[in-house]
C-alpha positions as CSV (number, residue, x, y, z in Angstrom):
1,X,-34.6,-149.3,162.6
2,X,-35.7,-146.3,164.6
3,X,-38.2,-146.9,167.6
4,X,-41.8,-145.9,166.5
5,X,-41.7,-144.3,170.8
6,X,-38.7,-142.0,171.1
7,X,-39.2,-142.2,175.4
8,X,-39.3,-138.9,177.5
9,X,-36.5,-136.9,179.5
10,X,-36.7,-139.2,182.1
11,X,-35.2,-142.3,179.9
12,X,-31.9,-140.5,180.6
13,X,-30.3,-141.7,183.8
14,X,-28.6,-137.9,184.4
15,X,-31.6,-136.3,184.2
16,X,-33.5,-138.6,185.9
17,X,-31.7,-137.7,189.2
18,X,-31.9,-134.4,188.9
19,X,-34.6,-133.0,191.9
20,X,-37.9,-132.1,190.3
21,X,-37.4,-128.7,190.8
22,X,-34.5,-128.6,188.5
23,X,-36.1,-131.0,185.8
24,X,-39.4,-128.4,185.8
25,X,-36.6,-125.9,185.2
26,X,-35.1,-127.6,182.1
27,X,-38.4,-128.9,180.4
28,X,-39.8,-126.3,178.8
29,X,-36.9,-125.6,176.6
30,X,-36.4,-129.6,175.5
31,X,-37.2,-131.4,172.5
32,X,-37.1,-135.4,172.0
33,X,-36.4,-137.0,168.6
34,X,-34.8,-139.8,167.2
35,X,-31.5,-140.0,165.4
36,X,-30.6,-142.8,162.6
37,X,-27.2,-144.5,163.0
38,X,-24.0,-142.9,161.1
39,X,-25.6,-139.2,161.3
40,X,-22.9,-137.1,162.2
41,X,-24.3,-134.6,165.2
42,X,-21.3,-132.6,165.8
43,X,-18.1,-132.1,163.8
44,X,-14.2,-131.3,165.8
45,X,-14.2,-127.5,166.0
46,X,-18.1,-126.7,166.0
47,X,-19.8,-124.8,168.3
48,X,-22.2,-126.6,170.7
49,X,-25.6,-125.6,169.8
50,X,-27.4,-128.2,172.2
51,X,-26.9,-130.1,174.7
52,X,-28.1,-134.2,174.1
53,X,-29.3,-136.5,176.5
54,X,-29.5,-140.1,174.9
55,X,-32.7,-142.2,175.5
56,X,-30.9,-145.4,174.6
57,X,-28.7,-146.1,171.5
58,X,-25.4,-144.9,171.5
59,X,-23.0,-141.7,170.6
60,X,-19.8,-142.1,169.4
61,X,-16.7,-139.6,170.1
62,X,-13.7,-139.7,167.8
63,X,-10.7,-137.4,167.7
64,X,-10.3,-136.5,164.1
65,X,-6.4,-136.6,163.0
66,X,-5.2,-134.3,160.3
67,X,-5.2,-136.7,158.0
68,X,-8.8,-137.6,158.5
69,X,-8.6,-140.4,160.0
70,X,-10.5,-140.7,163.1
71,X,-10.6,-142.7,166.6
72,X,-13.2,-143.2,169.2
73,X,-12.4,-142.0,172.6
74,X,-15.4,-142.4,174.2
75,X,-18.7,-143.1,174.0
76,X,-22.1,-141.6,175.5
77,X,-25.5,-143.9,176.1
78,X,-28.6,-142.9,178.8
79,X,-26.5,-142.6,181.4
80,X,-24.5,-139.8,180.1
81,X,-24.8,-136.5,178.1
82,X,-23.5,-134.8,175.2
83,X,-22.4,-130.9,175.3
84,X,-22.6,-130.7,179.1
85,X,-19.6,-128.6,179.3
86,X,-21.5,-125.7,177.1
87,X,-22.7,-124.7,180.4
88,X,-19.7,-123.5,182.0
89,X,-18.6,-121.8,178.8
90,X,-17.0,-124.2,176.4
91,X,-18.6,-122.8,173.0
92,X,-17.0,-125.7,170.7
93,X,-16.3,-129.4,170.4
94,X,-12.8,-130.6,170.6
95,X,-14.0,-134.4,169.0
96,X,-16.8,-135.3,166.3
97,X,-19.7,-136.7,167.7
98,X,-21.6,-139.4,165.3
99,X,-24.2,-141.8,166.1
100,X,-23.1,-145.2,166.8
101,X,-26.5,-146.8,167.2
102,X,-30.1,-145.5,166.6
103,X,-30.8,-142.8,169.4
104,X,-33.5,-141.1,170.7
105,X,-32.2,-138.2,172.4
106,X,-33.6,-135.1,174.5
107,X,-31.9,-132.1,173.6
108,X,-31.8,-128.6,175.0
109,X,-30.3,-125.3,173.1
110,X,-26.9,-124.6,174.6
111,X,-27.8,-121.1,175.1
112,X,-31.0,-122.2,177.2
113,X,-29.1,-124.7,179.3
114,X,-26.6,-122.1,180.5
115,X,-28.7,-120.2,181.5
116,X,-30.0,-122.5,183.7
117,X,-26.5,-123.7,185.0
118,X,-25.7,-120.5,186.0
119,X,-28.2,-120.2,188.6
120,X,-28.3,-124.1,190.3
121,X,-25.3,-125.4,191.3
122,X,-26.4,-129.5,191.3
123,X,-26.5,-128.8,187.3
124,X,-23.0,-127.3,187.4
125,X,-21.7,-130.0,189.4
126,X,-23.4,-132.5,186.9
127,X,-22.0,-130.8,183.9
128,X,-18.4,-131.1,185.6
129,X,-19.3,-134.7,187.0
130,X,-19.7,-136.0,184.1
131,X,-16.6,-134.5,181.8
132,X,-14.5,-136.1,184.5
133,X,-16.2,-139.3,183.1
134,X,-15.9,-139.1,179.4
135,X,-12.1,-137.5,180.5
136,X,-11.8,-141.4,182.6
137,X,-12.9,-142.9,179.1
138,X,-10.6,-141.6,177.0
139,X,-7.8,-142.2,179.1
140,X,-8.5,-146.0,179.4
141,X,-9.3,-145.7,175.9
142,X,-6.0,-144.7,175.3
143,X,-4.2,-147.0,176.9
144,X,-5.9,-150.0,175.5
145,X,-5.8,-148.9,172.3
146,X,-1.9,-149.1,172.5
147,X,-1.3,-152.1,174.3
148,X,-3.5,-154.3,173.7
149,X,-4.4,-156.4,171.0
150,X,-7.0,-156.0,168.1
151,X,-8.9,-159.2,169.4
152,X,-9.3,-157.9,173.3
153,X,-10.2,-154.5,172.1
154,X,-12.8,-155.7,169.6
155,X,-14.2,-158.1,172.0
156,X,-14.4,-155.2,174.7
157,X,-16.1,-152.5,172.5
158,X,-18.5,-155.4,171.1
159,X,-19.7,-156.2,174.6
160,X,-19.9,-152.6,175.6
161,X,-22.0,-152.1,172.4
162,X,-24.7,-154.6,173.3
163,X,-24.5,-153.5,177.4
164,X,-25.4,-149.8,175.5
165,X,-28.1,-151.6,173.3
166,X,-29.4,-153.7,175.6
167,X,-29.1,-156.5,173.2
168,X,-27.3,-159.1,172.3
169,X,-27.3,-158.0,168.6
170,X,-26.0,-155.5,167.1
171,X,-26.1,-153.9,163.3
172,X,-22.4,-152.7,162.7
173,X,-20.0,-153.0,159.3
174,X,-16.4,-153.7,159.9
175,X,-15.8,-150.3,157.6
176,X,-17.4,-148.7,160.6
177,X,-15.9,-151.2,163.5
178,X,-12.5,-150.5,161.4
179,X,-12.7,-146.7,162.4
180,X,-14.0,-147.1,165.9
181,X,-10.7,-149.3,166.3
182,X,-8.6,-147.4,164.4
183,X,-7.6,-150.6,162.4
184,X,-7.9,-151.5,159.1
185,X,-11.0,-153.6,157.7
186,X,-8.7,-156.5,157.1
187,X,-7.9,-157.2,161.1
188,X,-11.7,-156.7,162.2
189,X,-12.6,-159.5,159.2
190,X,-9.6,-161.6,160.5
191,X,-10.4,-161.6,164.2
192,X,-14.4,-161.6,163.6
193,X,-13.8,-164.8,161.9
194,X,-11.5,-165.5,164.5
195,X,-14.5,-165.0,167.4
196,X,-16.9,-167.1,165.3
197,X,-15.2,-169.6,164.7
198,X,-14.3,-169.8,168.8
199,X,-18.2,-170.1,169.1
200,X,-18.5,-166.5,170.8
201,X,-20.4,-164.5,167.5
202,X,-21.9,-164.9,164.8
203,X,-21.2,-162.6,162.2
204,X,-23.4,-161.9,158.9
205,X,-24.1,-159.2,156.4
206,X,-23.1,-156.3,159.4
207,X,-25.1,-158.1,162.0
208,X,-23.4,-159.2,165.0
209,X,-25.3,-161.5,167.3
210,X,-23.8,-162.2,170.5
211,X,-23.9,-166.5,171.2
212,X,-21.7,-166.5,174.3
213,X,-21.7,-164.1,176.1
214,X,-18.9,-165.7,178.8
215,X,-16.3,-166.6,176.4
216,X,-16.5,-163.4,174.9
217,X,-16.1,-161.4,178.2
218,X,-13.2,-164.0,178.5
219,X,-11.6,-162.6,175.1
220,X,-11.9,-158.8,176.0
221,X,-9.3,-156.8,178.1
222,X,-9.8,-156.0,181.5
223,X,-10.9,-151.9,180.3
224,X,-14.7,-153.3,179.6
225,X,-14.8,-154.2,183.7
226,X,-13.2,-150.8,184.2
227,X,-15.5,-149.4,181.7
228,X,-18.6,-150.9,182.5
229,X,-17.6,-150.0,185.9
230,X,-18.5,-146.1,185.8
């Protein structure tokens, strides 16, 4: 359920360190709203036509295969931002951008925000700051996915979902915890019942609540420390 208080600018970590002057800049071409979870913002191959700074919640990013299928290789909460690179000049979206968890978000016309870039050069180091991090994500993404096993990588993602919500529980299906994985529904039902049964979850009707919070950590591989980390 969405928040009745979608937050201000501010909420966002990125924009709150921006100097004031730069913030006055920005403001009067931003709009805050609230997203509901599984809304697809952006698809692979679309042109950026805002920029999205997350209030809380999360954003997913998933490369989309040619078969359809798709797998997340990154992920953006209110310490990050979505679309930054539309300031420097990249018009379209290489991954498809769908919202993970209820998100308020400021966002910004792409056009407007480059305009802005152009002239301040702590936005333009920002905008390439920050790719370098979602370019760190993907990477360790990467690698987990293909070493390690379905039960560290759920475990990790799980806890890096409740850091993101700021709560212990979280409203995911396995179809959706499936895709994020790249697995199929099958393994996430195996090891959720797995983690349950360990005393670490409990899992009902797409609700995860987390129970212990050590012994989970304990589970997960050691990318949510690098993660978490950033």
């Amino acid at each position: 359920m969405l928040s009745p208080n979608p937050g201000t600018p501010l909420d966002n970590k990125l924009l709150s360190s921006l100097p004031r002057d730069q913030i006055d800049l920005l403001a009067p071409h931003m709009t805050t709203k609230q997203l509901p979870q599984g809304m697809m913002l952006l698809e692979a191959g679309e042109e950026f036509d805002h920029v999205y700074f997350p209030h809380s919640g999360m954003l997913s990013l998933l490369v989309v295969l040619k078969d359809g299928k798709a797998i997340e290789v990154a992920t953006v909460g209110r310490e990050g931002v979505v679309g930054a690179m539309a300031g420097l000049g990249l018009y379209k979206s290489s991954v498809r951008v769908v919202v993970q968890m209820p998100v308020a978000v400021t966002e910004i016309a792409a056009s407007l925000f480059r305009k802005v870039v152009d002239k301040h050069v702590v936005l333009r180091d920002l905008c390439t700051r920050y790719n370098e991090v979602l370019l760190l994500q993907a990477r360790v993404t990467a690698a987990c996915n293909a070493v390690h096993p379905v039960e560290a990588r759920f475990s990790r993602w799980l806890l890096h979902s409740a850091d993101r919500a700021e709560s212990d529980t979280v409203h995911l299906t396995q179809e959706f915890l499936a895709e994020m994985l790249g697995v199929r529904r099958t393994s996430v039902t195996d090891v959720a019942s797995h983690i349950q049964k360990l005393g670490c979850i409990t899992y009902t009707r797409g609700v995860i609540k987390i129970v212990d919070r050590k012994a989970l950590e304990s589970l997960a591989c050691e990318c949510y420390q690098t993660l978490k980390g950033q």
